[in-house]
N, CA, C and O atoms as CSV, one atom per row, in Angstrom:
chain,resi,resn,atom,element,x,y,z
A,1,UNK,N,N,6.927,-10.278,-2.834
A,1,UNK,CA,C,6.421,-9.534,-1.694
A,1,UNK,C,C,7.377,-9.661,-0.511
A,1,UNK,O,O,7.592,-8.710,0.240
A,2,UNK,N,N,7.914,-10.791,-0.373
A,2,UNK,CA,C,8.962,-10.953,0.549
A,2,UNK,C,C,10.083,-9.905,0.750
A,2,UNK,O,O,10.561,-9.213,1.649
A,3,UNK,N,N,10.310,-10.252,-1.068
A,3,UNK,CA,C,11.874,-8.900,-0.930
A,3,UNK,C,C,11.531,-8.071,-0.741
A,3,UNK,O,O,12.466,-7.329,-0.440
A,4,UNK,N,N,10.239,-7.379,-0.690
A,4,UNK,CA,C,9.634,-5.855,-0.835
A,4,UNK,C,C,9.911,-5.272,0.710
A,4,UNK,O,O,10.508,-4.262,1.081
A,5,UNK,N,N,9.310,-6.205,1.366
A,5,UNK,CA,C,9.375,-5.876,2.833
A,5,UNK,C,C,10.469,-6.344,3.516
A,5,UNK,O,O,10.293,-6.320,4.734
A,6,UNK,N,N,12.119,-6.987,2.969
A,6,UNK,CA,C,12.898,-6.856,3.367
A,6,UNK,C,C,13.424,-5.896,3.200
A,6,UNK,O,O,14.018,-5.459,4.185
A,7,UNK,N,N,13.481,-5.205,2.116
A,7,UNK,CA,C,14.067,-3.976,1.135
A,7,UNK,C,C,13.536,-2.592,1.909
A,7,UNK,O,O,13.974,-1.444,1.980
A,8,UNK,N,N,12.360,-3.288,2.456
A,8,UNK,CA,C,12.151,-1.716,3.012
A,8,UNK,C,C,11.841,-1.462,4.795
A,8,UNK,O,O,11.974,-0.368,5.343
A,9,UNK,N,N,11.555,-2.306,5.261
A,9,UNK,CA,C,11.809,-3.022,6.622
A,9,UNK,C,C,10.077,-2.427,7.002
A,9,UNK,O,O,9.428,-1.543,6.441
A,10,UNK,N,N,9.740,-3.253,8.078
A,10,UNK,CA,C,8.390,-2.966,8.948
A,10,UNK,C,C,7.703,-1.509,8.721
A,10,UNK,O,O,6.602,-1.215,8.256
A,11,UNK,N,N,8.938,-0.575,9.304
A,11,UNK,CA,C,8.542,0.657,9.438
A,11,UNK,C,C,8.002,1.603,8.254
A,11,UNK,O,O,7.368,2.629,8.500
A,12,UNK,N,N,8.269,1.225,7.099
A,12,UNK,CA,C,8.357,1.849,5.684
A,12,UNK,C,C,7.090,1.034,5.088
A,12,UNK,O,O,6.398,1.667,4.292
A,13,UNK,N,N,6.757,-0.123,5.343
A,13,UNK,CA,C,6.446,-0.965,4.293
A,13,UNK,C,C,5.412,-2.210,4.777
A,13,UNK,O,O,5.948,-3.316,4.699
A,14,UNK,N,N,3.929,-2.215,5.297
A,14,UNK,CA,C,3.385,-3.431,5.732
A,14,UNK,C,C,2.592,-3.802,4.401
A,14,UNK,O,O,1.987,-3.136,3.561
A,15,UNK,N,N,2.926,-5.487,4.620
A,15,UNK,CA,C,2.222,-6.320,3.620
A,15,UNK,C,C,1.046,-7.085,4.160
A,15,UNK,O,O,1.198,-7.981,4.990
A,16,UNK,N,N,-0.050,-6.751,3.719
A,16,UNK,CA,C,-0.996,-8.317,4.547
A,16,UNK,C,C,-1.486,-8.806,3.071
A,16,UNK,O,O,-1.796,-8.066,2.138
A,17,UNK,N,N,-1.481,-10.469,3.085
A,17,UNK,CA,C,-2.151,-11.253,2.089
A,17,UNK,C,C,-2.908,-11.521,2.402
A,17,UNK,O,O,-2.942,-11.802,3.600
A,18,UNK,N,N,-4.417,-11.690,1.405
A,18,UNK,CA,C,-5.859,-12.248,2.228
A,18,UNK,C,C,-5.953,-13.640,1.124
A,18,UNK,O,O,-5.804,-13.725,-0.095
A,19,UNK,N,N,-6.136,-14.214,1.731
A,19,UNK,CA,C,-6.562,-15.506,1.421
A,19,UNK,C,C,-7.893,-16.009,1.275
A,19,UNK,O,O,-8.311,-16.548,2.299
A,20,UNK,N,N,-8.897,-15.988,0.042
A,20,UNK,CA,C,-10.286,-16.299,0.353
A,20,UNK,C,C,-10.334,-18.138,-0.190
A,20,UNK,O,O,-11.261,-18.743,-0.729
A,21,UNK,N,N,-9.281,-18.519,0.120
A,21,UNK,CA,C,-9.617,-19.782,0.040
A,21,UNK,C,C,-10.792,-20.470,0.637
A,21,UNK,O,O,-11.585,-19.544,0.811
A,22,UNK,N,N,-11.240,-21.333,0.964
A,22,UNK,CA,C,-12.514,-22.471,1.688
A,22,UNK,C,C,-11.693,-22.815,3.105
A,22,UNK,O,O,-11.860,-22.601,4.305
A,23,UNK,N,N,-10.325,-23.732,1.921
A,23,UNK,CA,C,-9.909,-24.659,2.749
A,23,UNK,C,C,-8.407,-23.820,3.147
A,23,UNK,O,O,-7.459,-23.422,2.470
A,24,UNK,N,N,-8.727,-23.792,4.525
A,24,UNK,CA,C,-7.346,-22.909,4.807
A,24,UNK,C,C,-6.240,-23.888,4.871
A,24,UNK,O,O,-5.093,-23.569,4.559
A,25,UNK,N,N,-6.548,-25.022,5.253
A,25,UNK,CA,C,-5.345,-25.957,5.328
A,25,UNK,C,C,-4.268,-25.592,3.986
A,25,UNK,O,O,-3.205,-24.987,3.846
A,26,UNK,N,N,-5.168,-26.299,3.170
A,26,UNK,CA,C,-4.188,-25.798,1.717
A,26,UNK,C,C,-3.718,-24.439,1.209
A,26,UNK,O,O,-3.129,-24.306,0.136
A,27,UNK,N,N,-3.968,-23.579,1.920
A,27,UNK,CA,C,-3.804,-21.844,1.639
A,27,UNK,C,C,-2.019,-22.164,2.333
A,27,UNK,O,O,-0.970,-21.987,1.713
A,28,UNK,N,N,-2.184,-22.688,3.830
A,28,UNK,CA,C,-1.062,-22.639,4.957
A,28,UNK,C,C,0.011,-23.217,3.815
A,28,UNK,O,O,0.976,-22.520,3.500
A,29,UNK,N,N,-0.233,-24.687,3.141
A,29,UNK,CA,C,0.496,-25.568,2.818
A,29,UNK,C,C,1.163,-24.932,1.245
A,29,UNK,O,O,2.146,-25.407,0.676
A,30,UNK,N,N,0.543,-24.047,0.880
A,30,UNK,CA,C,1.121,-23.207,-0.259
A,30,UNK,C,C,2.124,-22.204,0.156
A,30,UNK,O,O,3.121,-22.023,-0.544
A,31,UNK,N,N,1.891,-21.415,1.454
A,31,UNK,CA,C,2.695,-20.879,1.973
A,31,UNK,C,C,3.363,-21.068,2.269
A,31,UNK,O,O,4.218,-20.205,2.073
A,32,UNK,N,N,3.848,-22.331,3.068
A,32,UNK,CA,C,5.308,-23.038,3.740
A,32,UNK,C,C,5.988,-23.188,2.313
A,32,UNK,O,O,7.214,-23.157,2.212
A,33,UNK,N,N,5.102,-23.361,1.139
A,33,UNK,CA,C,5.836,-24.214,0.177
A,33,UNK,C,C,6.787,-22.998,-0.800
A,33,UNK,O,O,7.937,-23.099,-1.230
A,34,UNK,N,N,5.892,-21.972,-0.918
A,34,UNK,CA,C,6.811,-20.642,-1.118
A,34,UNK,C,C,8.012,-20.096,-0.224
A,34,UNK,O,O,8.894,-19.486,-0.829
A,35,UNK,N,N,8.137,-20.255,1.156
A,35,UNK,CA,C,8.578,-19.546,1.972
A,35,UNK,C,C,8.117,-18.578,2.202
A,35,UNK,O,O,8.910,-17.708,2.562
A,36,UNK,N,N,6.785,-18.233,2.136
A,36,UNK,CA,C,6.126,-17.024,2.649
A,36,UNK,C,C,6.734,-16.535,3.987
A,36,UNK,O,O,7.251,-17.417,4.673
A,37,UNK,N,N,6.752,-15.487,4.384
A,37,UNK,CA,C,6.582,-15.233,5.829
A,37,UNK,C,C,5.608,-14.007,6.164
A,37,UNK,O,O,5.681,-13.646,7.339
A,38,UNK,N,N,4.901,-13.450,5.530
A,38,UNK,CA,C,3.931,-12.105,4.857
A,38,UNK,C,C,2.996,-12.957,6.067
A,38,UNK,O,O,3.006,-14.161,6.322
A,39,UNK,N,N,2.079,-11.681,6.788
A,39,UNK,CA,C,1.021,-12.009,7.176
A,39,UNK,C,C,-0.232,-12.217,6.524
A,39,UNK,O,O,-0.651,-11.212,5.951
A,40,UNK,N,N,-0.995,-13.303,6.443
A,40,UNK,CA,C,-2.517,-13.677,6.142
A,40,UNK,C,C,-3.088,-13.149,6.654
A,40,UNK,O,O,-2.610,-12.863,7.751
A,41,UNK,N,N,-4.472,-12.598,6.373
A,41,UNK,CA,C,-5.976,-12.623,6.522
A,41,UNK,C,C,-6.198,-13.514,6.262
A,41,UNK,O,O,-5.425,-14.080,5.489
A,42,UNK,N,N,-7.354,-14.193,6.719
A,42,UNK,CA,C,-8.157,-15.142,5.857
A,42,UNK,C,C,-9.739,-14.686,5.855
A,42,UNK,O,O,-10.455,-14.391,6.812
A,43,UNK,N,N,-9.967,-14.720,4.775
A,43,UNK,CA,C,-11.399,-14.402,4.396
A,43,UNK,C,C,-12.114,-15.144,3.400
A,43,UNK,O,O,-12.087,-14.845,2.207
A,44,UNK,N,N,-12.738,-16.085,3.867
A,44,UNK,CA,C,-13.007,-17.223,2.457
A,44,UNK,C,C,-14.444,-16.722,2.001
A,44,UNK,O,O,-14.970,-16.984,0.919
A,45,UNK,N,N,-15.207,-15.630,3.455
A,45,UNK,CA,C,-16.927,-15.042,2.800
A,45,UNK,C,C,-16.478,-14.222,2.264
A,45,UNK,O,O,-17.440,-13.484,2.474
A,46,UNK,N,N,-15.618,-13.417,1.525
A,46,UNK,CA,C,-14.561,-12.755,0.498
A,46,UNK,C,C,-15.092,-11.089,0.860
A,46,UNK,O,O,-15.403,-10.212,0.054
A,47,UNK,N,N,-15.066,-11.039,2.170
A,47,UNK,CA,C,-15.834,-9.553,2.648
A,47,UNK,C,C,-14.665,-8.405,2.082
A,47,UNK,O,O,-15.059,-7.461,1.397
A,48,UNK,N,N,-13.198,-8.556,2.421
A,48,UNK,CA,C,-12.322,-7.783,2.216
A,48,UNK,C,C,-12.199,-7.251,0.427
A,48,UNK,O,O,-11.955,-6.164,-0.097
A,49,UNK,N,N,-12.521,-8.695,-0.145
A,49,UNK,CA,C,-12.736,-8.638,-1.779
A,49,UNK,C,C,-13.454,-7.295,-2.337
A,49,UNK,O,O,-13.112,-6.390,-3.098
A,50,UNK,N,N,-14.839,-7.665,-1.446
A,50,UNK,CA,C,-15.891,-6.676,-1.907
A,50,UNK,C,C,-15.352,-5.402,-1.667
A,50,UNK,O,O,-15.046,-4.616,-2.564
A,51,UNK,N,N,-15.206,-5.141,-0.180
A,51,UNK,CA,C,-14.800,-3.899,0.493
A,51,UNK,C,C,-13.926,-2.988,-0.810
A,51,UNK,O,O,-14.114,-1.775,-0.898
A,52,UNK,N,N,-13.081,-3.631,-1.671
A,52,UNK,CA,C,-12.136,-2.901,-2.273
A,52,UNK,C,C,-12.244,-3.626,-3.482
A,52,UNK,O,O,-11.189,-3.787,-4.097
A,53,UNK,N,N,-13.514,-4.208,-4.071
A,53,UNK,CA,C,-13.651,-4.025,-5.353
A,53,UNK,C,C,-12.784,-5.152,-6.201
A,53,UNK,O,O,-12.428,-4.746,-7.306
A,54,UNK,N,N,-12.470,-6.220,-5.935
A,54,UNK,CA,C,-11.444,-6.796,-6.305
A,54,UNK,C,C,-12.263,-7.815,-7.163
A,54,UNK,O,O,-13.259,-8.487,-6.896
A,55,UNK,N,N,-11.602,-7.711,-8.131
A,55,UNK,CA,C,-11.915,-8.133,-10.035
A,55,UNK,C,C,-11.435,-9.203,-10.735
A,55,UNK,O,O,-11.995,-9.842,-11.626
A,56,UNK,N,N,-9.727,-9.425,-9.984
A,56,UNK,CA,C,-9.316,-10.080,-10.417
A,56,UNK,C,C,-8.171,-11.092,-9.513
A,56,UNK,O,O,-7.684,-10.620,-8.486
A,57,UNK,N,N,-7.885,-12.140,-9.852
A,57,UNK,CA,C,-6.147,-12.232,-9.050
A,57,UNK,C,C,-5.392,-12.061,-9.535
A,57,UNK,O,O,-5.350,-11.905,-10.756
A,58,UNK,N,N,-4.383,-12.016,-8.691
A,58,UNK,CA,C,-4.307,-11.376,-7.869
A,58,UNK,C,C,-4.303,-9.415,-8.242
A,58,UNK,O,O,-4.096,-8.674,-9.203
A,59,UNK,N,N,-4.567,-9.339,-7.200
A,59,UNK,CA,C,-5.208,-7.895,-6.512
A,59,UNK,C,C,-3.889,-6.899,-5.564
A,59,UNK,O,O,-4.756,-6.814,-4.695
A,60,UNK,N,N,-3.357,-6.557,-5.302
A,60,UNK,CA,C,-2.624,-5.617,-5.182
A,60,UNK,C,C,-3.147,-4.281,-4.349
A,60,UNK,O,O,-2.224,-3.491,-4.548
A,61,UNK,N,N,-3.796,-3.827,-3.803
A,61,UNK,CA,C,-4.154,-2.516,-2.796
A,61,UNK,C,C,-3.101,-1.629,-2.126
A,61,UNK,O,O,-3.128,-1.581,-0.896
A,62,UNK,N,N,-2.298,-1.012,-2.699
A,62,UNK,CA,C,-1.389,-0.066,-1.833
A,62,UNK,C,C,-2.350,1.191,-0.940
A,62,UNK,O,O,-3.370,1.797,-1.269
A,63,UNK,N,N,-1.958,1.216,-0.365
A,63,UNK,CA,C,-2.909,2.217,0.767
A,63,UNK,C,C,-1.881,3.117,1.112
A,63,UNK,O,O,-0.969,2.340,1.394
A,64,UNK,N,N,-1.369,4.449,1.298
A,64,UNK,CA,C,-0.650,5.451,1.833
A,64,UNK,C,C,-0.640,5.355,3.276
A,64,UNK,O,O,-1.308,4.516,3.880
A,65,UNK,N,N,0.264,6.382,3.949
A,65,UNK,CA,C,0.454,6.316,5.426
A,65,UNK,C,C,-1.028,7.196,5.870
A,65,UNK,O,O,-1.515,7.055,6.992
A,66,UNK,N,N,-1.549,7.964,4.986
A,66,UNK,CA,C,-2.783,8.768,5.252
A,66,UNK,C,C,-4.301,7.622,5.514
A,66,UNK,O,O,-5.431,7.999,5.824
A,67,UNK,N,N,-3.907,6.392,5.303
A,67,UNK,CA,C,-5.317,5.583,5.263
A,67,UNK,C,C,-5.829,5.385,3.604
A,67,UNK,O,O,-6.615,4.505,3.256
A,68,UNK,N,N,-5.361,6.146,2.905
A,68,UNK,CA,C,-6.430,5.741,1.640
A,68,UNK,C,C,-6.248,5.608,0.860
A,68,UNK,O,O,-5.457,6.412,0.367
A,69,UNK,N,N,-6.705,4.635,0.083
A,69,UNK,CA,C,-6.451,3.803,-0.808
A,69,UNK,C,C,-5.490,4.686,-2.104
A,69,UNK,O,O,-5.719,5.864,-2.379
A,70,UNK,N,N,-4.865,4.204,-2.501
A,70,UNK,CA,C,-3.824,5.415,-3.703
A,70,UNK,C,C,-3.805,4.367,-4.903
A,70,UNK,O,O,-4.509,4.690,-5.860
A,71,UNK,N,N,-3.045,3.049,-5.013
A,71,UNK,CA,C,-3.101,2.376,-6.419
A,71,UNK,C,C,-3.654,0.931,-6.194
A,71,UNK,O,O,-3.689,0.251,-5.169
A,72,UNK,N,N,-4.043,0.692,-7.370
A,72,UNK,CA,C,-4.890,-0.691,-7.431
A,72,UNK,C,C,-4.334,-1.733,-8.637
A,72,UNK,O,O,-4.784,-1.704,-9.782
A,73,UNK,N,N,-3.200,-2.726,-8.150
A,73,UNK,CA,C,-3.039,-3.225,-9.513
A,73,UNK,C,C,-3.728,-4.156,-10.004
A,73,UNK,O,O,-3.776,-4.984,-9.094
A,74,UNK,N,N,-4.406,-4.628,-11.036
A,74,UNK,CA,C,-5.258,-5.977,-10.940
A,74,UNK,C,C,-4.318,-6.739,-11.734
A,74,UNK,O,O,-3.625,-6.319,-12.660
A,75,UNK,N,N,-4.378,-7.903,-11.264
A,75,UNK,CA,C,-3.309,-9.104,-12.063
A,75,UNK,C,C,-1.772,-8.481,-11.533
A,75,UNK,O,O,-1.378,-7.441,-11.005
A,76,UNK,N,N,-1.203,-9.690,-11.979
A,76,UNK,CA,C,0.385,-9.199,-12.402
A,76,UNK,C,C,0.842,-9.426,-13.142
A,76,UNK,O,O,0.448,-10.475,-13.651
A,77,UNK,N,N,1.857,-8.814,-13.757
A,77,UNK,CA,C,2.258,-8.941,-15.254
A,77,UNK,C,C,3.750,-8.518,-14.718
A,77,UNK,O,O,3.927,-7.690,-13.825
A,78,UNK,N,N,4.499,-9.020,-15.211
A,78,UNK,CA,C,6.552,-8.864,-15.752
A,78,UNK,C,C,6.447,-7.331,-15.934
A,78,UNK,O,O,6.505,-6.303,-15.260
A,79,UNK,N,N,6.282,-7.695,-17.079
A,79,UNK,CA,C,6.071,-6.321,-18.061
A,79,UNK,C,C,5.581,-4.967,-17.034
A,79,UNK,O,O,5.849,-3.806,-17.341
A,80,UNK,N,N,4.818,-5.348,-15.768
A,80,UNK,CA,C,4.522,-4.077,-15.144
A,80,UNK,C,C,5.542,-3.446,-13.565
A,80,UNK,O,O,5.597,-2.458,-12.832
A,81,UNK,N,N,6.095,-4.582,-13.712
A,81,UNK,CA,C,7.088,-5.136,-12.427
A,81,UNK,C,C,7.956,-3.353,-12.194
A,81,UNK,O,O,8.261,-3.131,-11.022
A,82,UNK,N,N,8.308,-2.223,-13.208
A,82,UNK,CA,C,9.274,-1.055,-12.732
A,82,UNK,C,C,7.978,-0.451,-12.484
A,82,UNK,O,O,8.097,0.345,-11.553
A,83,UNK,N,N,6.565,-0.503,-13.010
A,83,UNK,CA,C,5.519,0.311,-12.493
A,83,UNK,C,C,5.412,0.044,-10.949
A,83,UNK,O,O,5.474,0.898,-10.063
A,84,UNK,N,N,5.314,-0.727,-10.865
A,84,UNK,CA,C,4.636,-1.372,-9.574
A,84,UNK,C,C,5.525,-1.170,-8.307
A,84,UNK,O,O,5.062,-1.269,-7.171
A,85,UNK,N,N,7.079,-0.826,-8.622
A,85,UNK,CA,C,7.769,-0.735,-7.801
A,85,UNK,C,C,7.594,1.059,-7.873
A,85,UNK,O,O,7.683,1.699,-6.826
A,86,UNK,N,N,7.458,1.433,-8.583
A,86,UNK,CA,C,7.468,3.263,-8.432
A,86,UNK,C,C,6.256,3.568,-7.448
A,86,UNK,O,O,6.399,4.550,-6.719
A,87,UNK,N,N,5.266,2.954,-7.362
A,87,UNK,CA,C,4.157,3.146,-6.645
A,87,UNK,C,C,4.823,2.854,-5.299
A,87,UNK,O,O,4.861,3.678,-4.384
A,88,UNK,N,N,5.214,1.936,-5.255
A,88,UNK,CA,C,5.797,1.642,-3.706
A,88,UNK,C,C,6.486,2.519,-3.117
A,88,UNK,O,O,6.173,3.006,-2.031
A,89,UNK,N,N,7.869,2.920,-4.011
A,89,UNK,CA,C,8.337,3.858,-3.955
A,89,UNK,C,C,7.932,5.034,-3.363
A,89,UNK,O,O,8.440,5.501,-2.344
A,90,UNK,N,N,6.784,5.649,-4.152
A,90,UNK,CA,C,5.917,6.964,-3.939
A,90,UNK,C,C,5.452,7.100,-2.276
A,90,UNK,O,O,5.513,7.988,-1.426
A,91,UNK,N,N,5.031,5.904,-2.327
A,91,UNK,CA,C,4.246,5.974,-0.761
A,91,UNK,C,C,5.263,5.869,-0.130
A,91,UNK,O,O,5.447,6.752,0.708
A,92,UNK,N,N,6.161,4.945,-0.241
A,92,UNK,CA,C,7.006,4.666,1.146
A,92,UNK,C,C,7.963,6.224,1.259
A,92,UNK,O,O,8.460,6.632,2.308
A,93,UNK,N,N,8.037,6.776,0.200
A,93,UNK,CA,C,8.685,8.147,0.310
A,93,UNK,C,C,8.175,9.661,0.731
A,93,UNK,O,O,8.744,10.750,0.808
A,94,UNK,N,N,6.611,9.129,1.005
A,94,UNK,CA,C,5.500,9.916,1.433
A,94,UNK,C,C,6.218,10.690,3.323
A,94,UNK,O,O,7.052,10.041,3.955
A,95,UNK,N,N,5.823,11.677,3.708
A,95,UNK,CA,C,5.726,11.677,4.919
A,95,UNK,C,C,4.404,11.335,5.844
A,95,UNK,O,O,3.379,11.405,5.165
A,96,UNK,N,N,4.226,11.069,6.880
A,96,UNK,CA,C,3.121,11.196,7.701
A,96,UNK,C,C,2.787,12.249,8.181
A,96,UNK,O,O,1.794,12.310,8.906
């Protein structure tokens, strides 16, 4: 997710991660430990979960510049890694 939003800079491309952990301490301490720099939500009453249906982890929500929702990946898989980038693709190549 990092490279995604270097690759495509602010303007093209926002990432937010939600975190429904309990304990946020340990959510933070996973993050430093990746080098995250992606913005958090945190939602541990898992309201955002519901809102969009989320089944599995990780969850994936691309949303268009129009507001609405367009692809949903559940899980991640290798194997889906050139899909997943064409979707990005699509939108970020979208106009407003």
């Amino acid at each position: 997710m990092n490279s995604l939003r270097s690759f495509y800079g602010p303007n093209d491309l926002v990432i937010v991660t939600v975190n429904m952990d309990h304990d946020r301490r340990a959510a933070e301490e996973f993050l430093r430990e990746t080098n995250s720099t992606l913005a958090v939500a945190y939602d541990p009453q898992g309201r955002l979960a519901a809102r969009y249906k989320v089944s599995a982890m990780p969850t994936s929500v691309l949303i268009g510049r129009d507001g609405r929702v367009r692809y949903v990946h559940r899980g991640y898989f290798d194997t889906k890694a050139a899909e997943y980038q064409q979707h990005v693709n699509a939108l970020v190549s979208e106009h407003s």
